[in-house]
DRENPAVO-389893 format. One record per residue: residue number from 0; residue in one letter; x, y, z of N, C-alpha, C in turn. Coordinates in pm, whole numbers, always signed. Example, Ala and Ser with C-alpha at 12.3 -4.5 7.8 and 13.67 -1.06 7.14 Angstrom:
DRENPAVO-389893
SITE  0  a  +1319  -569  +780  +1230  -450  +780  +1320  -330  +780 .
SITE  1  s  +1285  -225  +708  +1367  -106  +714  +1290  +3  +787 .
END
This chain:
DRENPAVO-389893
SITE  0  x  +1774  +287  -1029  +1708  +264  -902  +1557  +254  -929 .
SITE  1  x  +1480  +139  -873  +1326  +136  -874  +1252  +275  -828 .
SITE  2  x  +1148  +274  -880  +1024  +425  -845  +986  +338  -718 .
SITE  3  x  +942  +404  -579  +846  +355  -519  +736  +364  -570 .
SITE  4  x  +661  +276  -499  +472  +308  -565  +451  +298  -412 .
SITE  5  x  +289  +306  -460  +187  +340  -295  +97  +309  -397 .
SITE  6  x  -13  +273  -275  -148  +269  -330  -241  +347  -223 .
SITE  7  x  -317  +453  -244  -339  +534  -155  -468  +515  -81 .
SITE  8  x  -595  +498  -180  -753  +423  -105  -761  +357  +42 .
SITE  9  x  -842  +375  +113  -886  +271  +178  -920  +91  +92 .
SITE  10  x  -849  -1  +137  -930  -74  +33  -959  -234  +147 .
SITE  11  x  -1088  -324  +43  -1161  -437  +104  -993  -539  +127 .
SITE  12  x  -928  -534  +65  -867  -653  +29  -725  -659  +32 .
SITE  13  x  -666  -677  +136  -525  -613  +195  -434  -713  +62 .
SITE  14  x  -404  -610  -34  -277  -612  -117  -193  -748  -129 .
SITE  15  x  -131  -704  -31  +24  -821  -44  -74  -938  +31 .
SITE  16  x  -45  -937  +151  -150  -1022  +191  -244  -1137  +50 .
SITE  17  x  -306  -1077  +12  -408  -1145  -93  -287  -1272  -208 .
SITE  18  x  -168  -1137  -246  -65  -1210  -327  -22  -1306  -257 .
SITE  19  x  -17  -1271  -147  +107  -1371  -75  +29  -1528  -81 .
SITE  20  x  -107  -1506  -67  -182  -1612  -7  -263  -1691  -150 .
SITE  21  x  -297  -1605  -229  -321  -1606  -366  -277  -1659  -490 .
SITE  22  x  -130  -1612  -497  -69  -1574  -627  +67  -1620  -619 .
SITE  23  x  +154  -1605  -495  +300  -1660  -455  +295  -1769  -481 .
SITE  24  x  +198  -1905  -488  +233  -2050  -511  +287  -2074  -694 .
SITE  25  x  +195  -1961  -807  +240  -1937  -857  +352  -1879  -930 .
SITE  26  x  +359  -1700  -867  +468  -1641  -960  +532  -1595  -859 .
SITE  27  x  +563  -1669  -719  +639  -1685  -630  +671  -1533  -503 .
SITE  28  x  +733  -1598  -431  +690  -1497  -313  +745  -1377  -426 .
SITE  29  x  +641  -1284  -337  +647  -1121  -372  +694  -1138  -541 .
SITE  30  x  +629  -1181  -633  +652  -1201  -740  +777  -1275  -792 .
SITE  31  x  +843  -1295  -731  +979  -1320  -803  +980  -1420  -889 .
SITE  32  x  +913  -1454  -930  +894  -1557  -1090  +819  -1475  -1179 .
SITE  33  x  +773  -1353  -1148  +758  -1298  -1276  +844  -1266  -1392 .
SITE  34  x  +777  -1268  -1558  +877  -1245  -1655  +836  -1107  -1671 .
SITE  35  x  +924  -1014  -1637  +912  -898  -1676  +899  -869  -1866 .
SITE  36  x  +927  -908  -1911  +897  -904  -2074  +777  -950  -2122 .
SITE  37  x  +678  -1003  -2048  +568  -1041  -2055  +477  -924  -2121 .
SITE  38  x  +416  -938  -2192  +315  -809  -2288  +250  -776  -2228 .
SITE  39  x  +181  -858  -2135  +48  -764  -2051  +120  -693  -1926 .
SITE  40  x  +237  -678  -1905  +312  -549  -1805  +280  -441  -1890 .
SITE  41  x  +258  -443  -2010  +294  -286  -2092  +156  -243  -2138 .
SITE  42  x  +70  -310  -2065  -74  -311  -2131  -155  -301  -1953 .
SITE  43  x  -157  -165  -1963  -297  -150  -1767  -396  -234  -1767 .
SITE  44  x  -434  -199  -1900  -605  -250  -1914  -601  -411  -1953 .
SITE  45  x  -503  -470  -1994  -472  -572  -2014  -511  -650  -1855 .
SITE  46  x  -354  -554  -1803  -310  -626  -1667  -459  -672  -1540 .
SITE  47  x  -486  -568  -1566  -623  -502  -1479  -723  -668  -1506 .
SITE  48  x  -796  -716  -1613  -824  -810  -1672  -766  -931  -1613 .
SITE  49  x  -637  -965  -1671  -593  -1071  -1630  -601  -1112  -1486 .
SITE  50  x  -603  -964  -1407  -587  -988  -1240  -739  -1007  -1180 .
SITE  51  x  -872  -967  -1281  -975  -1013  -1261  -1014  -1163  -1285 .
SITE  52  x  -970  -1164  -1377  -962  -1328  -1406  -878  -1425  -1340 .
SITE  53  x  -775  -1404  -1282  -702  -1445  -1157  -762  -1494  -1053 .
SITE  54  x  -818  -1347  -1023  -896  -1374  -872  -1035  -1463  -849 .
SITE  55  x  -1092  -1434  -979  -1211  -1532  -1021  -1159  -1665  -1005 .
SITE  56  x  -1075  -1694  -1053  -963  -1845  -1019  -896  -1889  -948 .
SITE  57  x  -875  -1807  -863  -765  -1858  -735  -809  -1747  -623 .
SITE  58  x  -859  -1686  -632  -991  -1593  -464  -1061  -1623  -462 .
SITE  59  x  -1141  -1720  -559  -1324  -1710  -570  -1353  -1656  -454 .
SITE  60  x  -1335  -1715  -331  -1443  -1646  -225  -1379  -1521  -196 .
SITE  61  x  -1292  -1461  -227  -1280  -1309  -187  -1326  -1244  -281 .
SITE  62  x  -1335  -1259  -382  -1414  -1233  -519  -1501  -1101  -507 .
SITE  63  x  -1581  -1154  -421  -1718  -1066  -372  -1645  -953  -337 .
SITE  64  x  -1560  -949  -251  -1572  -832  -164  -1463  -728  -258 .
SITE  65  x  -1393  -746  -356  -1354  -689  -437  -1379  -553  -505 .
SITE  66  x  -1348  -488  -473  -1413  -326  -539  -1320  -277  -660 .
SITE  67  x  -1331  -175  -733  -1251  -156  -861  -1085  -81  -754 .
SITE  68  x  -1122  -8  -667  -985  +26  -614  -872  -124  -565 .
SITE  69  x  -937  -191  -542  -868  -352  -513  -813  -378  -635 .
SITE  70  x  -861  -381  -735  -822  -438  -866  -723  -313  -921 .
SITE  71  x  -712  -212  -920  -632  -99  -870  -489  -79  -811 .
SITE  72  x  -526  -143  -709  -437  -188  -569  -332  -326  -600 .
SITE  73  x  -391  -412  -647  -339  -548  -707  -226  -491  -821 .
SITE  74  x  -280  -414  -932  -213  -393  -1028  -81  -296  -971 .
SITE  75  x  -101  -200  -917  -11  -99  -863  +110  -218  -786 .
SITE  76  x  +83  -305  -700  +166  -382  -655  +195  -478  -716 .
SITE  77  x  +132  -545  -868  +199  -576  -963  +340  -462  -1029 .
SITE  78  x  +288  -392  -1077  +405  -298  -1097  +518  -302  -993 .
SITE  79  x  +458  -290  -872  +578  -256  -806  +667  -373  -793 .
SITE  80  x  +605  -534  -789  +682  -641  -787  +741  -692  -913 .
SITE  81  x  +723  -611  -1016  +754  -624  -1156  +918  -540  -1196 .
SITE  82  x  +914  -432  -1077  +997  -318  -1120  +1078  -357  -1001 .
SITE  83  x  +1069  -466  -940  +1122  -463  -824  +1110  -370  -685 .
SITE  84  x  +1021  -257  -682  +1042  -102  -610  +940  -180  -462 .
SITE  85  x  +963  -64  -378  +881  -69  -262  +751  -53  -274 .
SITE  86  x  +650  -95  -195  +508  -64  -230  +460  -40  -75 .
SITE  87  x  +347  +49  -88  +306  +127  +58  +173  +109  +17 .
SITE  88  x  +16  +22  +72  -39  +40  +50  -148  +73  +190 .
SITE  89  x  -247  +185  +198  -336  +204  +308  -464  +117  +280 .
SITE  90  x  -467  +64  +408  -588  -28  +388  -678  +3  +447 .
SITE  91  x  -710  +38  +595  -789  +172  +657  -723  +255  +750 .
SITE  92  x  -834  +364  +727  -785  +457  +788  -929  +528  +808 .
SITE  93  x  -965  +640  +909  -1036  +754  +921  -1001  +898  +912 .
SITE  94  x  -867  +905  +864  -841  +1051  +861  -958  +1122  +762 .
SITE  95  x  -954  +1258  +816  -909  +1355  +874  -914  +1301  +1035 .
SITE  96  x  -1012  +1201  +1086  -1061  +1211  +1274  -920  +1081  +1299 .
SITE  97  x  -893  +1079  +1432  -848  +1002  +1469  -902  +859  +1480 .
SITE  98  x  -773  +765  +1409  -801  +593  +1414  -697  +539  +1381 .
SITE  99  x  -722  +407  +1384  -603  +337  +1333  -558  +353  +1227 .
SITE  100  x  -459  +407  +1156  -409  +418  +1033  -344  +232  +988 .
SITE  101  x  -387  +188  +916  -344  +83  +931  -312  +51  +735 .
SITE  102  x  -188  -38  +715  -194  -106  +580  -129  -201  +561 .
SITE  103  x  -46  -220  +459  +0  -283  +396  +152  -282  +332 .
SITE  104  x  +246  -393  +331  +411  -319  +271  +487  -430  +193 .
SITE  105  x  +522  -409  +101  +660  -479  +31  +767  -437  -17 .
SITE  106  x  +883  -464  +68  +997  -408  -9  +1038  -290  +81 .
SITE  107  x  +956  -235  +218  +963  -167  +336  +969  -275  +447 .
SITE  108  x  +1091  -178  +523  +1088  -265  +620  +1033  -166  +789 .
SITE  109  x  +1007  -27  +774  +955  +37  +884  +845  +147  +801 .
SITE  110  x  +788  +190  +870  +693  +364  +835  +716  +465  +922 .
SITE  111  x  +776  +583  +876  +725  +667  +944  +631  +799  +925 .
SITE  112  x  +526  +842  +1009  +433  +923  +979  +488  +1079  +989 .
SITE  113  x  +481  +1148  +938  +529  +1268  +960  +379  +1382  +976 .
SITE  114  x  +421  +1429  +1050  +267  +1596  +1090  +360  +1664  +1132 .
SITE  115  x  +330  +1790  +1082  +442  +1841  +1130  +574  +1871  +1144 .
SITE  116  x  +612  +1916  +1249  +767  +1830  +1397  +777  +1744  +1389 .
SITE  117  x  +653  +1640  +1451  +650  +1520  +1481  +681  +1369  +1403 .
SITE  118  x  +679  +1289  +1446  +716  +1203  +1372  +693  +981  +1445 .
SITE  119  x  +629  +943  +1375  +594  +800  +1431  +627  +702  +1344 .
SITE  120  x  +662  +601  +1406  +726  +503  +1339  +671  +349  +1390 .
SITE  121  x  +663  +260  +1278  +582  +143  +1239  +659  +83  +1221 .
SITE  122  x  +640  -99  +1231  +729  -140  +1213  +617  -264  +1096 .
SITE  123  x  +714  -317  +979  +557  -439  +918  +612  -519  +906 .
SITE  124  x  +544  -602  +987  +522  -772  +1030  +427  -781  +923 .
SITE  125  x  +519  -974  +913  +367  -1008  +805  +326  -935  +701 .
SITE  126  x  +362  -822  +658  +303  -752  +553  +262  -644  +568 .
SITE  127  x  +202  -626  +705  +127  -538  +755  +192  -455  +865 .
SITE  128  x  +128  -321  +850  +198  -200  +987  +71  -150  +1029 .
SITE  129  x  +41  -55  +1163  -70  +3  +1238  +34  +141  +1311 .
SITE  130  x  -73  +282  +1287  -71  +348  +1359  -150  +370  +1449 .
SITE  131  x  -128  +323  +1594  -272  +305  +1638  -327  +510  +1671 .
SITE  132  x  -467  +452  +1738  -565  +585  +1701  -489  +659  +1886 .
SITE  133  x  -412  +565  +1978  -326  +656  +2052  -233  +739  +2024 .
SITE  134  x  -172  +669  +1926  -40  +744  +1861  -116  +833  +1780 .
SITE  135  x  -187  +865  +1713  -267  +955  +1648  -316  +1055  +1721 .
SITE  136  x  -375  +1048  +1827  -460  +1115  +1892  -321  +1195  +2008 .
SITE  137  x  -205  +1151  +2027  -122  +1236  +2084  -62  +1315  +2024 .
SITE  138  x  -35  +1250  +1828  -5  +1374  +1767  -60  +1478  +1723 .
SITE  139  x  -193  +1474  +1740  -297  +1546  +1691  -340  +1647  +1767 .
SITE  140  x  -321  +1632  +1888  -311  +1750  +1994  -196  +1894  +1978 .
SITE  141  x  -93  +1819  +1947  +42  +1861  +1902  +62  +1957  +1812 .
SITE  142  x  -16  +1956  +1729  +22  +2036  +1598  -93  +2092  +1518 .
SITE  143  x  -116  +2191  +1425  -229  +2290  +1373  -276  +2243  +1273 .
SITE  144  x  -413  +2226  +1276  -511  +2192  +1163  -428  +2187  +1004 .
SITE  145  x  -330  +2232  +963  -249  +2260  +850  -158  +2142  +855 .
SITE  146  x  -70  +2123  +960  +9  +2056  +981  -30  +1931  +976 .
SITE  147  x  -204  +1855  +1052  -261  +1763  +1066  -298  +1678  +908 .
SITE  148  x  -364  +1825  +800  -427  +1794  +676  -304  +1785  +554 .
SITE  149  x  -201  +1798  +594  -51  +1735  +506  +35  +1665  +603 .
SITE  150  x  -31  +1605  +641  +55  +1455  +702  +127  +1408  +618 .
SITE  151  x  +241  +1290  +598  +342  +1231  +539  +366  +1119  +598 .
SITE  152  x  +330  +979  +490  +347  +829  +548  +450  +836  +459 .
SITE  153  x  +588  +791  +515  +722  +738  +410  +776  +580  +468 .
SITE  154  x  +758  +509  +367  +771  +405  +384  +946  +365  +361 .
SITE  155  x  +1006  +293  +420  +1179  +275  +472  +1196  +161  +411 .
SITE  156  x  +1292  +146  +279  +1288  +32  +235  +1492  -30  +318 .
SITE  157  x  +1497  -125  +308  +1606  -194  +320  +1762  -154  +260 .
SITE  158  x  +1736  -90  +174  +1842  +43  +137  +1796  +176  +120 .
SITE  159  x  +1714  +196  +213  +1723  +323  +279  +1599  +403  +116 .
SITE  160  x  +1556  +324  +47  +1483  +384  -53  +1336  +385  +7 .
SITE  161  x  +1287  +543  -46  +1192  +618  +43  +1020  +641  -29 .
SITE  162  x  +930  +536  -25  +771  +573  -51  +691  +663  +1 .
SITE  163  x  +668  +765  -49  +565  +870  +55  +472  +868  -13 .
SITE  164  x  +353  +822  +94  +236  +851  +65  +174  +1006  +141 .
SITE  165  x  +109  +1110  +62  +77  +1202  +103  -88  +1186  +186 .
SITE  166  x  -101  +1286  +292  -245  +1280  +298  -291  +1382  +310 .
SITE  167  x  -386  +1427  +258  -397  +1559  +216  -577  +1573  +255 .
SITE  168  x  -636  +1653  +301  -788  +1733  +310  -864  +1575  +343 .
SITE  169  x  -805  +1508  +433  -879  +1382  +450  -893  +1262  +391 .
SITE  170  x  -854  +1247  +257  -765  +1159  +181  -663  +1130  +134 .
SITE  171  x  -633  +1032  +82  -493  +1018  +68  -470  +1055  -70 .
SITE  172  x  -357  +1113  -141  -398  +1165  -242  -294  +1098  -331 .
SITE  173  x  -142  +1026  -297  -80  +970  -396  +31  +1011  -355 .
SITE  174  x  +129  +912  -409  +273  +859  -451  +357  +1015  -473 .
SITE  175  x  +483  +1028  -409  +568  +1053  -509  +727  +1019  -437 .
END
């Protein structure tokens, strides 16, 4: 069975999105023309590179707005379209305060947020899911500063295989 991945950052450059629009004419939707036996899968710093040089070639104009967590973010959802697995990525957010929790998904087909008891659920269109800062701000009333600062995004893949992204002291802290 595939690992989920996540990518946890706030980031400039919404993930799948970028592939889809980017990179799919090439190595086809959500990767599926990739050769997994390819040498630079087994090589980060390789991969990392090649996906700079990519984007220099086929983003130029998103280029700019590119930060090292994007190039980060790209690779992590390389992996994940490589390994076949689900990918959960946050694109913004304001936690710890209330806002839109908003990101990114492949290979999920709902989210749900966990605080707590409680529990909210997303649905991703297009690529993309939103918790809006209502649904936030009703659970947040709800439940104790403890409960708020270990939140739980688990992303719902199509056989029921499960991505949690943790959020922890106001950031998001990672995968398991």
């Amino acid at each position: 069975m595939p690992t989920p991945t996540a990518w946890a950052a706030p980031l400039a450059i919404g993930p799948v999105t970028f592939f889809d629009a980017r990179c799919a004419n090439c190595h086809g939707a959500l990767g599926k023309d990739y050769d997994p036996a390819s040498p630079v899968h087994n090589d980060q710093a390789a991969l990392v590179a090649k996906i700079r040089e990519m984007v220099l070639a086929h983003g130029r104009e998103d280029a700019a707005k590119f930060q090292p967590d994007d190039y980060k973010a790209q690779r992590t959802l390389h992996d994940a379209l490589v390994e076949r697995s689900p990918f959960v990525a946050i694109t913004a957010h304001t936690w710890p305060n209330v806002g839109d929790l908003r990101g990114e998904a492949a290979g999920v087909q709902e989210l749900e947020l966990i605080i707590g008891p409680l529990r909210a659920r997303a649905f991703v269109d297009d690529f993309q899911f939103v918790f809006t800062a209502s649904t936030l701000a009703a659970m947040r009333q709800q439940v104790s500063d403890e409960e708020w600062l270990n939140a739980e995004l688990v992303g719902i893949g199509p056989t029921q295989l499960r991505t949690r992204v943790l959020l922890r002291f106001g950031a998001f802290t990672g995968a398991r």
